[in-house]
C-alpha positions as CSV (number, residue, x, y, z in Angstrom):
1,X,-8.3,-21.3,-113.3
2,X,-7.4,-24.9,-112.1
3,X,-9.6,-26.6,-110.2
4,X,-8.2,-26.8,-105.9
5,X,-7.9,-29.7,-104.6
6,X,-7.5,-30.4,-100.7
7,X,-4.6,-32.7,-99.7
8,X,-4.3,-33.9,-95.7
9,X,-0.9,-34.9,-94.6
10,X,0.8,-36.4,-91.8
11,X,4.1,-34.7,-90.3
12,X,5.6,-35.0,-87.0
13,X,5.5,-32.9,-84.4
14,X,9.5,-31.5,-85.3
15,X,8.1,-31.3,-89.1
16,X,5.4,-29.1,-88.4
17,X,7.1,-26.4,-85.8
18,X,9.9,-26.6,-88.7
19,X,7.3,-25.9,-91.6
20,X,5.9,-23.1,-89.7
21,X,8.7,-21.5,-88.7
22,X,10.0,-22.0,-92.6
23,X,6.8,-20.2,-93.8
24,X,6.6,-17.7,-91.4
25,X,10.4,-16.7,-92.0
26,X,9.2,-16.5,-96.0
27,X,6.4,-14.3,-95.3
28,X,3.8,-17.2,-96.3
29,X,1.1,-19.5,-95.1
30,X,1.9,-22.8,-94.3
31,X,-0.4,-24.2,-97.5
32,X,1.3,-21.3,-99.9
33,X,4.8,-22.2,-98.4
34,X,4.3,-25.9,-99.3
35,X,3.0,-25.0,-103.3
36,X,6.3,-22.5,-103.4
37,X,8.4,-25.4,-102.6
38,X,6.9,-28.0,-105.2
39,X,7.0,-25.4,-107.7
40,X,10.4,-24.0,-107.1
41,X,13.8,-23.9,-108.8
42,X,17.0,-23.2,-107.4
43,X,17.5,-20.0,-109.0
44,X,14.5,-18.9,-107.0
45,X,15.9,-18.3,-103.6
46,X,18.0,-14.9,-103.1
47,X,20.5,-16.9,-101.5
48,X,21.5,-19.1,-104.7
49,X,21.4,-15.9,-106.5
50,X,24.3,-14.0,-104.4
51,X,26.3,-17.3,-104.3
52,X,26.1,-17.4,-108.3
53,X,26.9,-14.0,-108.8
54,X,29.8,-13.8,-105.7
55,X,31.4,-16.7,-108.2
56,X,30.6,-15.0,-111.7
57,X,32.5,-12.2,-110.0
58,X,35.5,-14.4,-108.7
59,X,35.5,-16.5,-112.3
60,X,35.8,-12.9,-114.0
61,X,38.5,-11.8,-111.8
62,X,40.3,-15.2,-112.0
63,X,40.3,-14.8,-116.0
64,X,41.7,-11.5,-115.7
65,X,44.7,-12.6,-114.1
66,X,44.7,-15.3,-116.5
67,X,45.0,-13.2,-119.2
68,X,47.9,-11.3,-117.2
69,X,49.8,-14.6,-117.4
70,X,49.2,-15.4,-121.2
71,X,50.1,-12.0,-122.2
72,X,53.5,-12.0,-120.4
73,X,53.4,-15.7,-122.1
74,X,52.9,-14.2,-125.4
75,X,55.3,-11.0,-124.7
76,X,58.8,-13.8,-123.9
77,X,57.7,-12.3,-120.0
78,X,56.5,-15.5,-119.2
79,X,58.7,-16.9,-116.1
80,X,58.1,-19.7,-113.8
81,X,57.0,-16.7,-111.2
82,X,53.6,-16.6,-113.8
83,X,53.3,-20.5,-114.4
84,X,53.0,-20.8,-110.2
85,X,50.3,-17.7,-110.1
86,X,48.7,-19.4,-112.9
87,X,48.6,-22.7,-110.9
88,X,47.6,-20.7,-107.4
89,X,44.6,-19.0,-109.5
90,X,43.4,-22.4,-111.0
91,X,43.2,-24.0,-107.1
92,X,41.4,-20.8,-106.0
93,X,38.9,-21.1,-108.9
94,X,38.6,-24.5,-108.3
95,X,38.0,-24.2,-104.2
96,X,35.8,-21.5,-105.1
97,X,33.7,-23.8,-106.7
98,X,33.3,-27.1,-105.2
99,X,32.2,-24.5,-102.1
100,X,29.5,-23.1,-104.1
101,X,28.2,-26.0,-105.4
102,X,28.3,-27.5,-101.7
103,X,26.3,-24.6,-100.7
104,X,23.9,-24.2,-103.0
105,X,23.5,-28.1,-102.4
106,X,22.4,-26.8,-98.7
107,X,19.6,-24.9,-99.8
């Protein structure tokens, strides 16, 4: 086991009412709060975890739809009706993800 050692640190008032309420929304102590946060990684809030798989989801259903296009591409069905869809499903996909990233950057 490693050896513990005791850290004292100063915090404003604002810091401290927000650590508690942090750790007590998390189900921690204030001191096992604080080691959850240096030790973390993104992929180990539930949060991050929905937001990745809500966009796995989207990307899969985007590539479907892809693959609509390049069959009726590939079949002569390919009209400009497809190349616009194509375009529309890109700018989703693309939307979709900058707003992802930008939330998982506010975690």
């Amino acid at each position: 086991m490693a050896k513990e050692v005791r850290k004292t640190y100063r915090m404003t008032e604002v810091q401290a009412k927000l650590l508690a309420k942090q750790a007590e929304e998390a189900g921690m102590s204030e001191a096992e709060y604080i080691r959850f946060l240096i030790s973390q990684k993104p992929m180990d809030y539930p949060e991050i975890r929905e937001e990745v798989h809500t966009l796995i989801n989207e990307v899969n259903r985007v590539g479907v739809n892809i693959n609509e296009v390049v069959h009726n591409n590939n079949s002569q069905l390919y009209s400009e009706e497809d190349k616009e869809r194509l375009i529309a499903y890109m700018r989703k996909l693309n939307a979709l993800l900058n707003k992802k990233v930008k939330d998982i950057g506010n975690h």
